[in-house]
Structures are given as structure tokens and as C-alpha cells.
C-alpha positions in Angstrom: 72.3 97.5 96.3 75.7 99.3 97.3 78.2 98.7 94.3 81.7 97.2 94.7 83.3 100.9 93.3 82.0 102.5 96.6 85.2 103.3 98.6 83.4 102.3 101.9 82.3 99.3 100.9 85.6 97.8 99.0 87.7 98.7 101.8 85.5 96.8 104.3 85.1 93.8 101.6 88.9 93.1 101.4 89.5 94.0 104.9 86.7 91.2 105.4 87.9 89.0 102.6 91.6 88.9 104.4 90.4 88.8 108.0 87.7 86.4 107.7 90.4 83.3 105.9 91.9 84.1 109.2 89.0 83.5 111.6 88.3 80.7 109.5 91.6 79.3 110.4 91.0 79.6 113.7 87.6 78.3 114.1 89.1 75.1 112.6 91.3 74.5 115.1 90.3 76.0 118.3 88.7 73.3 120.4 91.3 70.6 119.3 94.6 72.9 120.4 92.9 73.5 124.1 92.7 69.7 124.3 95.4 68.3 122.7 97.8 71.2 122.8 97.1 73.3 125.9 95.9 70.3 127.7 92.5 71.4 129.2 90.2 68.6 130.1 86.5 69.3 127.9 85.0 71.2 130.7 87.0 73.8 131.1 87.4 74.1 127.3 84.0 74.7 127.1 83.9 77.1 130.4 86.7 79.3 128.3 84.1 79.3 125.0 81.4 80.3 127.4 83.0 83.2 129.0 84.7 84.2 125.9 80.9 84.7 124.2 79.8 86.2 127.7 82.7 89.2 127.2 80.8 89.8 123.6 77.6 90.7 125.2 78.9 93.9 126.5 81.6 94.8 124.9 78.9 94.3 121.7 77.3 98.0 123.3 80.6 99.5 124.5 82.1 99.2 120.1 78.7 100.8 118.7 78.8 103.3 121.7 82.2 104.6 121.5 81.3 104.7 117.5 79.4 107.3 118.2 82.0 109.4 120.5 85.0 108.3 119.0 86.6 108.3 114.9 84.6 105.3 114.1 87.4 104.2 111.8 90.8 104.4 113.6 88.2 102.5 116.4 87.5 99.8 113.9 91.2 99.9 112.9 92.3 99.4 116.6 90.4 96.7 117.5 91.2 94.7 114.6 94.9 95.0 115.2 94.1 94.4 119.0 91.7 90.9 117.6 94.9 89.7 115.4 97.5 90.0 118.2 95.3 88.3 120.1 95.2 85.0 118.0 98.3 85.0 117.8 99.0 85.1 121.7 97.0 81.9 122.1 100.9 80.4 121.5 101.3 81.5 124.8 98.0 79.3 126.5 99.8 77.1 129.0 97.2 76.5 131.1 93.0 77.3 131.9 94.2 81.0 133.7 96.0 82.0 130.4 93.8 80.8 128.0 90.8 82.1 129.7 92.8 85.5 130.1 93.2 85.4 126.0 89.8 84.2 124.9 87.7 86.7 127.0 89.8 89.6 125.5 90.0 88.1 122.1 85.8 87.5 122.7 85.1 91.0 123.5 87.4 92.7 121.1 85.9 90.8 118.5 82.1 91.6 119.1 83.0 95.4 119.6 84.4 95.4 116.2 81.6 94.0 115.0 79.7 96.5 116.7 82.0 99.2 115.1 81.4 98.0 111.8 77.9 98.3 112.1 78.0 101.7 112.7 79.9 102.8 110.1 77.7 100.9 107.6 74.6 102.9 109.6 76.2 105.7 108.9 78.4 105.5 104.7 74.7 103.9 103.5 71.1 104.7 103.4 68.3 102.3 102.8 68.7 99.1 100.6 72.5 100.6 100.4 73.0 99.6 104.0 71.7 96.5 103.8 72.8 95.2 100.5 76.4 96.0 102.3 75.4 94.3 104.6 74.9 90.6 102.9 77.6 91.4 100.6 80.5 91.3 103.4 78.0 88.3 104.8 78.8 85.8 101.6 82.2 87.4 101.7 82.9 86.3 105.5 81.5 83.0 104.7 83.9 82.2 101.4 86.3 83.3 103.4 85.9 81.6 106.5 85.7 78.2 104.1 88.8 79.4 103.0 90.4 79.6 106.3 88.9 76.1 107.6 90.3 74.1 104.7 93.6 75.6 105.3 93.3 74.9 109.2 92.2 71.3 108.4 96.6 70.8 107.4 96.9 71.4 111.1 94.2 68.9 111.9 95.8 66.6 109.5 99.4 66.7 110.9 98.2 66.8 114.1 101.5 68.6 116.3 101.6 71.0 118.5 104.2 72.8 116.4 101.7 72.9 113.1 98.7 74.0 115.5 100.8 77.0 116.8 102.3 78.0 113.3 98.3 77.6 111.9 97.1 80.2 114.6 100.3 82.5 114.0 99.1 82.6 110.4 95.4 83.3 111.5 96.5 86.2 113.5 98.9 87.5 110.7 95.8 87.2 108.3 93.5 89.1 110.6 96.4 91.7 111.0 96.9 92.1 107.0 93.2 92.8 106.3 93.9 96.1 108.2 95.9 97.1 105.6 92.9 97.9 103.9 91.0 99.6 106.6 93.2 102.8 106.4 91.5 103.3 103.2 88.2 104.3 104.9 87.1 108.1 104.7 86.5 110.1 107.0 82.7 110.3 106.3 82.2 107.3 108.4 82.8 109.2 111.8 80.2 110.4 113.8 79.9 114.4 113.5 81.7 116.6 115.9 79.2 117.6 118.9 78.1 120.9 118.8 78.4 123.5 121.4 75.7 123.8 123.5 73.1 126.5 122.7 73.8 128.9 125.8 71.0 128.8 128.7 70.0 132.3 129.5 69.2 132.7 133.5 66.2 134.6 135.4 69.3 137.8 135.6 70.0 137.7 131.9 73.4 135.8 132.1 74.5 132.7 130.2 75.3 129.2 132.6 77.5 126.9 130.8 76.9 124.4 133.2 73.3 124.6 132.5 73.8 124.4 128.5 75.8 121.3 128.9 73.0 119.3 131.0 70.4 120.7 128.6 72.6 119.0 125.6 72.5 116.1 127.7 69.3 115.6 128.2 68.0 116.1 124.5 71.0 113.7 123.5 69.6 111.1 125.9 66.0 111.1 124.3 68.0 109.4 121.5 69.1 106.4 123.6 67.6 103.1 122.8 67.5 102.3 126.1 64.6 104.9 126.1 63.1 102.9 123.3 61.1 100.1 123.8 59.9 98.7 120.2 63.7 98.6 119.4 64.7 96.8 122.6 61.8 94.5 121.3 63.0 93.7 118.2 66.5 93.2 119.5 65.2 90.6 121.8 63.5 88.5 119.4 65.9 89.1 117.1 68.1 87.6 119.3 66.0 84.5 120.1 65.6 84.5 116.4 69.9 84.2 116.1 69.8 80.8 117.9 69.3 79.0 115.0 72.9 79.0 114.2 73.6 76.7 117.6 71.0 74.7 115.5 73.6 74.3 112.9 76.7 74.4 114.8 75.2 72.4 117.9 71.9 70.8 116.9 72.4 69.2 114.2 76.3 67.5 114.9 75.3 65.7 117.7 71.5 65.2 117.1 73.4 63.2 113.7 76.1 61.5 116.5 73.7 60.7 118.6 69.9 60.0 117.4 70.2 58.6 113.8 71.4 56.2 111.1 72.7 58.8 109.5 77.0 59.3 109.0 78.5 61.7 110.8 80.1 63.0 107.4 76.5 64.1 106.8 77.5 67.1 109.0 80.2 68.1 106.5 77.7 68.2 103.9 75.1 70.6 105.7 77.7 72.9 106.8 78.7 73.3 102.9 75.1 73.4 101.6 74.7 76.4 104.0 77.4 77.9 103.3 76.8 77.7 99.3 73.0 79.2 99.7 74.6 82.2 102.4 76.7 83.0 99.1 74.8 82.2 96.1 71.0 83.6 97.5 72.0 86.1 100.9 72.5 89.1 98.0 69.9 88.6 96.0 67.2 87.8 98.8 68.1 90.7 101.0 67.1 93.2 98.3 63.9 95.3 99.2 64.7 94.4 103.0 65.1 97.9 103.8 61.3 98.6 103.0 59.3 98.0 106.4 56.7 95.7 105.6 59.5 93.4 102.8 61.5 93.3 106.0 58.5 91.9 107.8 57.3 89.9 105.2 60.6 87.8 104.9 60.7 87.6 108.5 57.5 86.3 109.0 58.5 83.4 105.7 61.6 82.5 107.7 59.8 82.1 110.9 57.8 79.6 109.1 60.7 77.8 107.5 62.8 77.7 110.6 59.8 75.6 112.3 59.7 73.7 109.5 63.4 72.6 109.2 62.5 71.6 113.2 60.3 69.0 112.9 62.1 67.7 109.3 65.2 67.6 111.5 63.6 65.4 114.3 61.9 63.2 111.5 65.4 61.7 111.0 65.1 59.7 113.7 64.2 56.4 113.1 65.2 56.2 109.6 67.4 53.7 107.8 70.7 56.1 106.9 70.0 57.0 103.3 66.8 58.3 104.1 68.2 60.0 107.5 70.8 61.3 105.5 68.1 62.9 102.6 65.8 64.0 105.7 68.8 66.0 107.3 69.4 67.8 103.9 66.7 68.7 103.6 66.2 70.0 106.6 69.3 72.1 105.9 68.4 73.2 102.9 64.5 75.2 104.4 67.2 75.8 107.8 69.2 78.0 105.4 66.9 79.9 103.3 65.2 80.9 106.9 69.1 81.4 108.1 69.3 83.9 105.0 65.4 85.6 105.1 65.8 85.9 108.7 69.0 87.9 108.4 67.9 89.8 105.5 64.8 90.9 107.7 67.2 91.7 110.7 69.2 94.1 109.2 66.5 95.9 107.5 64.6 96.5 110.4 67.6 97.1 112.8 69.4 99.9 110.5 65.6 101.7 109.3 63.7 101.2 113.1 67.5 103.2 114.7 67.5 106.6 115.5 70.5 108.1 113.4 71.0 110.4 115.8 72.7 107.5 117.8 73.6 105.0 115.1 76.4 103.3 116.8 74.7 103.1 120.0 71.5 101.5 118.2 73.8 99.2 116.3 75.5 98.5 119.6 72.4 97.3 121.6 71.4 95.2 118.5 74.5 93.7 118.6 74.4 92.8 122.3 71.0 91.2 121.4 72.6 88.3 118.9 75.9 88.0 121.8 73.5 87.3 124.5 71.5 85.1 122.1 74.4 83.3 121.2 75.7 82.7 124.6 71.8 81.1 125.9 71.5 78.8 122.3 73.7 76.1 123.2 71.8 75.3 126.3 68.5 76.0 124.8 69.1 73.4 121.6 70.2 71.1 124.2 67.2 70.9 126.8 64.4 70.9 124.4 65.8 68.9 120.7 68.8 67.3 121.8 67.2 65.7 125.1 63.4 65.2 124.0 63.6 64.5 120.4 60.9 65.6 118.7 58.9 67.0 121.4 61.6 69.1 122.0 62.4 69.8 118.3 58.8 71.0 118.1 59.4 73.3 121.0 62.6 74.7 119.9 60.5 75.2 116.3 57.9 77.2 118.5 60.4 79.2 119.6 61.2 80.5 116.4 58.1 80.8 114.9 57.0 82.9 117.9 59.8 85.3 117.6 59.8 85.2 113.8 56.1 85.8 113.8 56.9 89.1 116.7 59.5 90.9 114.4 56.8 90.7 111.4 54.5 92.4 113.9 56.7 94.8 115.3 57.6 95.6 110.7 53.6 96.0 110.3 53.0 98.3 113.2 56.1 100.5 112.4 55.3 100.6 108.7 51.8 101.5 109.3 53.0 104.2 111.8 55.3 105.6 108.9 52.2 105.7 106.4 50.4 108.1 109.2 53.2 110.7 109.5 53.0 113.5 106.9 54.9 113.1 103.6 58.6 115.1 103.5 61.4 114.5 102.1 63.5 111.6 103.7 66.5 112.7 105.5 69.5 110.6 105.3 71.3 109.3 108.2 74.0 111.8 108.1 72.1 114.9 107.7 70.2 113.4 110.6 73.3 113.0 112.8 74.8 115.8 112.0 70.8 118.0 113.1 71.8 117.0 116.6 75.1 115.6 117.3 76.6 112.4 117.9 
């Protein structure tokens, strides 16, 4: 696991430790300041949030891709400054044109930092290093996003427009001070130089530049994962995978509301017990992930428990509120250690199945995956657990066990592939990127 005295990873810990109380912030207060503030009626609140996550999807590629062509750090340091002005200019909302002008830009920059990020970790770690990274900033993000949502909850609680718009002021201002610490990265988390093209010699013995160029090109382009199908695979059920946390943040709220005894305070409590396991077990259960078959091992567990957690959830129903409320948690509780496994699994498989040559693109396209995933999950947990109960619960439990069960699949046929190639040393990701170019 990658250690805390790393320069790499403590600069993107406190940068994420600062930033994150910030997002937290304005998680909490989000929704309520376009309805009460800004004065959008709930459909256009929620056609904002929906084009805001559909700006992620490709601006998810275009951060991993330009962290491959571009210094990867003073990228990652740009877009953060860009994501904290832009809280902050949600002030200015005064109506669905300007806020939808300011969440789509705030949506994008957002998901192509995260992109950024991704590649740099691809590229200052190897093996369990990377991911270890990995769920260390993941518990981080989550303290700190607690953090932030009890202080946004004294905006919630005072209730004015005045203490809504000095609450986001502060959550830009906090995104903006975790930069601070992004300076500190080194320069070894930049994609190599390119090299000059090798010179193509023509039938009359002379050199054509132009031809040397579109030679580089094409040998850089065998790297793309566009060109790579198992990757684009796992991406996709990965992303399927990732609509479990609509389960949490959708599912469960207004399956509680809606179809059981249960108090709606009960959604309080599942949001902290998943929180506390994302921080006390995400470390701990991520170790080994970087191994192939681990990765599809824990995969293949947290399909299981994801299905499970399903059908718990939909056995609420029904029951008198203590035992809806008991049902729920524990729900939660298998919902969370799948949240964790299935995350730990993710990352292994999506930093060790990329070609280094292209880490930020790879990263990129994985990325876009979990944005596109993201965007779909609302409507998903809606039309099969929200509006059949549990026939639909079962479905939506399917679902996951089906893609959960397809990334162990894709982490036994890759591992097995790596047990038929001849032994050599193993190159690291840099000495791989720097073989070929960025």
C-alpha cells in the first residue's frame, strides 16, 4: 500500500482532504438553493442535475486524454481552480439559463479532474501502490465530504438566501485552498515528452518527415482503448456496476418515503453506516486488488452481495417500523461492503488491464464509463425497484449480479492470459510510457 510520506500521494491527500469539505458543502445544499433560493420549480432543478452529469461523460475522456498530451499537474491544478470559481459563481444563478450555464461547466470540469487525477495516480504508482492510493483519497473524500455536509446543514438550518450564498462562497473558497497543495506535485507525474519520429527512408534514399509523423501516429493509435475491446468491456459493466450508488442516494430515500413503516430518519442512518465502512474497511479490503484474479475474486463477492442487499431492501416492505427499520440496515450494511469490494475490484482491473502507454486516455474512457453510468441510474432504480417493488428490486439485483459476475470473467480470462506469456521482468508504467511516447 502507498505510504502517507510519498510526495505524490500527500499532496493529493490534503488537496483532497480540503477540497472534498468543500464539495461536501455543496452537496448539502444544492437542490434546496435552486428551489428556495433561485426559484426553479422541481423540474427544471432536476433538468440542470441531469445535464450537469451529461457534461461529465465527455469531458470524463477529454481530462485523461489531454493527461496524456499535456503537464498532467498544472492540468489538474487548472481545473481545480476553474471547479472552485465555479461554486462560487452559483451566487450569480438568477434564473434556469444561468444556472444551467454554471452546473454544466461546473459538471464537466469536475469529471475531467477526476479523470486527471486518475492519470497521474496511473502513472506516480505501480501495482497495489496505485490502488491503495486509490482508496486512501476514497475514505479521505468521504470524511471530508461528512465534514462539509454538517457544516452545510447551518445553511439548511437558518434557512436564508443570504446564509445559502455565503455557505457556497465558502465551498468554492475550500475547493480553491486545497490547490494550495497541488503545486507540490513533481514533475514525474507528466506524461513523457514525445519523441521525434524515427525518419522514413523513401524508394530514392531520402528521408519524408511527413511520412515519419503518420508512421508515429499510427503505432501511437494501436494504444488507444478505443482499439480495445476487453477494456471497453469492463468499462461498461463497470459502469452498470456504479449504479449502485443511485441505489443509496435514490433507492433507498424514497423506497423508505414511499413503501415502508420505516422513519424517514432511517435514511440518515444508512448514509452514515456507509460512510463509516467506506472509511474504516475501503483500505484494508482493497489490498491484493491489484493481483488479477483478487480483483476478480472480490468482484465476483460484491456481485453477490449487491443482489443480496436487493431483495433485503424490498423485504422492508410490509413490515411494522422497527423491523423495517432493522431490514433497511441491514440491507446497508451487505450494500456497503459490495459498495467497497466492487470498487476495490474496479480499480484494480482498470489501472493493471490499461495500456501505460496511454494511461490518461485508458483512465479517461474508464472514467466516462461511471459518468455515463451515473447519468442512466436514476432512471434505472426508478423503473424496476421504485415502481415494482420487489419484482423490480429483484431485477435491479440481476443487474448487478450479471455485471458483477462479467468483470470476474473478464479478471479470470486476463489473468489466465498473463500466466501464458513468458516470464520477464515487469516493466513499470513509466518505463513503459516513456518505450513509446505519450
Amino acid at each position: 500500500m502507498s505510504s502517507l510520506t510519498d510526495p505524490v500521494l500527500r499532496a493529493l491527500v490534503v488537496a483532497t482532504m480540503i477540497g472534498r469539505v468543500g464539495r461536501g458543502i455543496f452537496l448539502t445544499v444544492t437542490v434546496l438553493y435552486f428551489t428556495f433560493v433561485v426559484g426553479l420549480p422541481a423540474h427544471e432543478v432536476a433538468l440542470v442535475l441531469t445535464l450537469a452529469s451529461a457534461a461529465g461523460v465527455l469531458s470524463s475522456f477529454a481530462g485523461g486524454w489531454l493527461a496524456d498530451r499535456v503537464r498532467a499537474r498544472r492540468l489538474l491544478i487548472g481545473l481545480s481552480i476553474a471547479d472552485g470559481v465555479g461554486l462560487i459563481a452559483y451566487v450569480f444563478a438568477g434564473d434556469v439559463a444561468t444556472a444551467l450555464v454554471i452546473a454544466v461547466s461546473v459538471g464537466a470540469v469536475e469529471q475531467a479532474a477526476n479523470s486527471t487525477r486518475s492519470a497521474i495516480i496511473a502513472r506516480a504508482f505501480t501495482g497495489e501502490a496505485r490502488v491503495g492510493a486509490r482508496a486512501v483519497l476514497r475514505a479521505v473524500t468521504n470524511v471530508s465530504i461528512a465534514v462539509g455536509s454538517g457544516i452545510g446543514a447551518l445553511a439548511l438550518a437558518l434557512g436564508t438566501p443570504e446564509a445559502y450564498r455565503a455557505t457556497i462562497v465558502l465551498a468554492g473558497a475550500a475547493s480553491l485552498l486545497g490547490v494550495t497543495r497541488l503545486v507540490r506535485l513533481p514533475r514525474s507525474v507528466d506524461a513523457p515528452a514525445p519523441r521525434a519520429a524515427e525518419p522514413v527512408t523513401t524508394a530514392t534514399g531520402s528521408t519524408d518527415a511527413t511520412a515519419s509523423v503518420r508512421a508515429e501516429r499510427i503505432a501511437l493509435r494501436a494504444h488507444s482503448p478505443w482499439r480495445d475491446p476487453r477494456y471497453l468491456l469492463l468499462t461498461l459493466l463497470s459502469a452498470v456496476f456504479g449504479m449502485q450508488f443511485a441505489v443509496t442516494n435514490v433507492g433507498v430515500p424514497l423506497w423508505v418515503a414511499h413503501s415502508t413503516e420505516a422513519p424517514t430518519v432511517v435514511v440518515s442512518a444508512v448514509l452514515i453506516l456507509n460512510t463509516t465502512i467506506v472509511v474504516l474497511f475501503q483500505v484494508p479490503l482493497s489490498r491484493g486488488t491489484h493481483d488479477l484474479r483478487v480483483a476478480g475474486r472480490v468482484s465476483a463477492i460484491a456481485a453477490w452481495l449487491m443482489a443480496g442487499a436487493c431483495v433485503v431492501y424490498a423485504l422492508s416492505a410490509g413490515l411494522p417500523a422497527w423491523g423495517a427499520v432493522a431490514v433497511v440496515l441491514l440491507a446497508a450494511l451487505t450494500h456497503a461492503f459490495a459498495e467497497v469490494l466492487s470498487q476495490a475490484g474496479g480499480w484494480g482491473l482498470g489501472f493493471e488491464l490499461a495500456d501505460p502507454v496511454r494511461a490518461g486516455t485508458y483512465q479517461g474512457v474508464f472514467g466516462m464509463g461511471y459518468s455515463i453510468g451515473a447519468m442512466c441510474a436514476p432512471l434505472v432504480v426508478t423503473a424496476t425497484a421504485l415502481e415494482h417493488g420487489l419484482a423490480g428490486w429483484a431485477v435491479l439485483g440481476a443487474i448487478f449480479l450479471a455485471s458483477g459476475l462479467g468483470t470476474w470473467a473478464i479478471a479470470r480470462s486476463a489473468a489466465r492470459g498473463v500466466d501464458r506469456m513468458p516470464s520477464q521482468p515487469p516493466a513499470t508504467s513509466r518505463e513503459a510510457s516513456a518505450s513509446v511516447g505519450p
